[in-house]
N, C-alpha and C positions, 0 to 999 in steps of 0.2 A: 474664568475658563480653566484655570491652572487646578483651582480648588477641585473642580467638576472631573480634572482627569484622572487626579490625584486621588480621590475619592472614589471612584471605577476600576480606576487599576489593580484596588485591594483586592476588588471580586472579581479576578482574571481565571482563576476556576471554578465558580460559578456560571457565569459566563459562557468559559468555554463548554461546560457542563451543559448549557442553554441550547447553543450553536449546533451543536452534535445531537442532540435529542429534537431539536427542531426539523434537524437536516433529516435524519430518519424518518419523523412522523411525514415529512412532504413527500419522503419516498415510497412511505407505505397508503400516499392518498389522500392524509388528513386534511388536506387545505391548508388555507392560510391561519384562521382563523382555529383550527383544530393545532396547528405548530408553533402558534403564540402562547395558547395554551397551555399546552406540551412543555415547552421552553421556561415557562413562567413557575410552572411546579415543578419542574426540575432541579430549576437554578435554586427556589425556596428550598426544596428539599435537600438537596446538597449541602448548602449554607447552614442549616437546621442539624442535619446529622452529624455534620464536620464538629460543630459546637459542642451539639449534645457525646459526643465519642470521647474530644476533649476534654469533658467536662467530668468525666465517667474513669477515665482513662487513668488507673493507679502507676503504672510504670513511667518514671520520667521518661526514657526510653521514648517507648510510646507515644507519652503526650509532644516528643519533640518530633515526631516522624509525622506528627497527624498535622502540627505548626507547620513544620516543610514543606508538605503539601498543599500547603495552603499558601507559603510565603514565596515558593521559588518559582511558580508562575507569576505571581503578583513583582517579582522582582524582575523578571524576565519582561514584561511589560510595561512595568518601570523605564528599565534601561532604554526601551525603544521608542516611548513619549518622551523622556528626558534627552536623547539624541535628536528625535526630529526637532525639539522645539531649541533645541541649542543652536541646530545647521540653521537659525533663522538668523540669530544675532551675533552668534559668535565662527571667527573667520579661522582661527587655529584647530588643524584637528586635534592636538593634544588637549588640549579646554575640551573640546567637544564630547571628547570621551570619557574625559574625568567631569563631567557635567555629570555625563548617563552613568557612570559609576556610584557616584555618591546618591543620584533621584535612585539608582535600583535599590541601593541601600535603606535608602527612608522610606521605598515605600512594601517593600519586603520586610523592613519593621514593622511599618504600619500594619499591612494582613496579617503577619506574626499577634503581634496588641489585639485585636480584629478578633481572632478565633479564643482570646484567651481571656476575654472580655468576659465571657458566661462563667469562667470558670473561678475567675474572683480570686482575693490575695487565704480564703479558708480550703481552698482544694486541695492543700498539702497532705497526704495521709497523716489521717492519726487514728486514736483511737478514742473509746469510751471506758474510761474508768469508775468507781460509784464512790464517791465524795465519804469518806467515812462520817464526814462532822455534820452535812445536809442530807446522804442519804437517799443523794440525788447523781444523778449521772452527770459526769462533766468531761470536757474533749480535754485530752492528756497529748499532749506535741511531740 
């Protein structure tokens, strides 16, 4: 169960992206059926574009604003699965809150990790230089 929440909470603005595009399509009529839909390519699309803009994205800058986006909801939902599930077992609220502090932490990593997956350890700008002795193009760091 812990794994299933923890695993969920990375895509808290996908998600919410879902919820919101769902809530509309049922206002504009679509059904149920038409806002599952709705909700379903939204939340892929989201997920899809966030990666692919990451992955595009030359300005550190940039790449760290488009992570944020992705990581400070996932931590913000974090913190509040990592609290409810603390008020179960544990009876100090100082523990209880450094419980949700540290879960907001790993899993605001974790979405961070998440969006920067596609982008792989060669997305660092570089360039192409042409090898004088192959004659051939080769990436210069």
């Amino acid at each position: 169960m812990f794994w299933l929440i923890f695993a969920l909470a990375v895509y808290a603005l996908p998600f919410f992206v879902a919820v919101s595009a769902a809530a509309m399509a049922l206002e504009r009529g679509a059904g149920m059926t038409g806002a599952l839909i709705v909700a379903i390519i939204s939340a892929a699309s989201m997920l899809a574009i966030g990666q692919f803009a990451h992955s595009v994205a030359r300005p550190i800058i940039l790449r760290g604003m488009i992570g944020g986006v992705f990581a400070i909801p996932a931590g913000i939902s974090g913190y509040h699965v990592m609290l409810a599930l603390s008020q179960i077992g544990v009876s100090s609220p100082f523990w209880r809150e450094a419980f949700a502090c540290v879960g907001a932490i790993f899993i605001a990593s974790k979405a961070w990790t998440q969006i920067t997956v596609l982008s792989g350890p060669d997305a660092a700008p570089s360039r192409l230089t042409n090898s004088a002795s192959t004659g051939s193009l080769v990436r210069d760091a």
